[in-house]
C-alpha positions as CSV (number, residue, x, y, z in Angstrom):
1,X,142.8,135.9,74.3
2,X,144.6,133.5,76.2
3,X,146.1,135.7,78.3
4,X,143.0,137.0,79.6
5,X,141.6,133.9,80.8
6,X,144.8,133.0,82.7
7,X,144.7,136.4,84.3
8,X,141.2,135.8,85.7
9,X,141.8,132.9,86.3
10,X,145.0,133.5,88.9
11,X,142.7,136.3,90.3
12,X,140.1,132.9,91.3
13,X,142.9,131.1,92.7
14,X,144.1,133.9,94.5
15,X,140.5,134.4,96.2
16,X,140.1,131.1,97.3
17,X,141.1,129.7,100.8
18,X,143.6,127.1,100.7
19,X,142.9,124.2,103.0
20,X,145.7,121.8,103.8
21,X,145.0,118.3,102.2
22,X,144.4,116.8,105.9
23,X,142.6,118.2,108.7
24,X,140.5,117.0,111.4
25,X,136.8,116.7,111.9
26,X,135.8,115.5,115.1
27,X,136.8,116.4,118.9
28,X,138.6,114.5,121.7
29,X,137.6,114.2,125.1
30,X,141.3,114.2,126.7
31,X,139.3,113.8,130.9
32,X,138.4,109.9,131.4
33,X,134.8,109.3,131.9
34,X,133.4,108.3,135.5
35,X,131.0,105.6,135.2
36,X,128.8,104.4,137.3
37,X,129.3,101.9,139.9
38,X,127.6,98.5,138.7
39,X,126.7,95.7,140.8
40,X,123.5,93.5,141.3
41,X,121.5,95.8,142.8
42,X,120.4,97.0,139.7
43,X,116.9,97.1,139.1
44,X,117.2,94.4,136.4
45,X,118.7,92.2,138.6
46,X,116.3,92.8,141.7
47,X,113.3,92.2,138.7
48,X,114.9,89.0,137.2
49,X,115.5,87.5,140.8
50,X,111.5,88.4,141.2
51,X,110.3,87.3,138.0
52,X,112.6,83.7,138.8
53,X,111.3,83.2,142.5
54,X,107.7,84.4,141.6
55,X,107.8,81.0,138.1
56,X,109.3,78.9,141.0
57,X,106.6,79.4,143.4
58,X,103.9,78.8,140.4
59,X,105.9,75.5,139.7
60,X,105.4,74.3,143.3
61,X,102.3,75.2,143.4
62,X,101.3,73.1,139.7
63,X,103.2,70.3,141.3
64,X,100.9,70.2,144.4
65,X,98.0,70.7,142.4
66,X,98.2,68.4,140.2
67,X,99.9,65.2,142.2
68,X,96.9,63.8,143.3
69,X,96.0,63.3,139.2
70,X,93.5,66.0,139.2
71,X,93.0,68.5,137.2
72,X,95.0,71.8,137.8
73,X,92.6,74.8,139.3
74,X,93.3,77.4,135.7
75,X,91.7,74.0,133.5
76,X,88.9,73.7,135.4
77,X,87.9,77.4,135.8
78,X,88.5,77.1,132.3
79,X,86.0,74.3,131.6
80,X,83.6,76.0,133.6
81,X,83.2,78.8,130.7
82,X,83.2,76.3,127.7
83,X,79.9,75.2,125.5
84,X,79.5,71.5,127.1
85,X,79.9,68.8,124.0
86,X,76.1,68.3,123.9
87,X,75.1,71.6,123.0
88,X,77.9,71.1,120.1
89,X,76.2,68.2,119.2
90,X,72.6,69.6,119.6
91,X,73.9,72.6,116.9
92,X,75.9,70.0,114.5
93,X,72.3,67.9,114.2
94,X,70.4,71.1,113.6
95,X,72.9,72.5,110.9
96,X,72.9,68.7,109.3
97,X,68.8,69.1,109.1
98,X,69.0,72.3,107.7
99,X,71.8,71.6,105.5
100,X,69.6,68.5,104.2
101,X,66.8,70.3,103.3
102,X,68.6,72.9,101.4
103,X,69.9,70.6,99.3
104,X,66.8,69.0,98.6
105,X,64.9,72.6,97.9
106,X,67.9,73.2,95.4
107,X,67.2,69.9,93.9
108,X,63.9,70.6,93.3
109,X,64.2,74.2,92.5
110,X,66.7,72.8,89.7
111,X,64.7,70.2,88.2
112,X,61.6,72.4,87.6
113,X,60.6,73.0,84.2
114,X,58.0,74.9,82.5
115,X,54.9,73.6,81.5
116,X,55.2,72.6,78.1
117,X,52.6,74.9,75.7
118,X,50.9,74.0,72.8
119,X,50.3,76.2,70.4
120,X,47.3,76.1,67.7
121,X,47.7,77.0,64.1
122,X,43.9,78.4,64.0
123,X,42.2,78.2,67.6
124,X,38.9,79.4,65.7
């Protein structure tokens, strides 16, 4: 019986490819690559020296707005669209009154108890 296994099994062997125990799996490029030319007049250059000129011009222009101790232009149009303090005021009073008599409803709504009820042994 052992002879027929090692005879099928030296047909397998025969049958299969034999690879050699190191080979290669990747490609190289033997031409040099050609880059492209770089210099500063790439467009992230050209927008960095835009974005850098464009924040110091908005610097200048909060420094001269704001020398004479008033308030810069932005703050005020910003004030412009706030609730002034004594409507805030107005509503804090109202929601105190309110508040107020909510607690005192719950107070009394708490406190209330049920007539007391007498009952008779024979109402005849």
């Amino acid at each position: 019986m052992n002879r027929f296994w090692n005879s099928r099994f030296s047909l397998f062997a025969s049958r299969t490819v034999q690879r050699p125990s190191f080979f290669r799996n990747y490609v190289t490029e033997s031409s040099s690559h050609k880059f492209p030319k770089e210099g500063f007049g790439a467009p992230i250059w050209r927008k960095t020296l835009g974005v850098v000129i464009l924040g110091l011009l908005w610097y200048q222009a909060d420094q001269y707005f704001t020398k004479k101790g008033e308030k810069h232009p932005v703050t005020k149009w910003i004030e412009t669209l706030m609730v002034p303090e004594s409507e805030y005021k107005r509503r804090n009073l109202v929601h105190l009154y309110l508040s107020v008599e909510a607690a005192k409803d719950k107070v009394l709504f708490g406190e209330a108890r049920l007539p007391p009820i007498y009952r008779l042994k024979d109402p005849e």
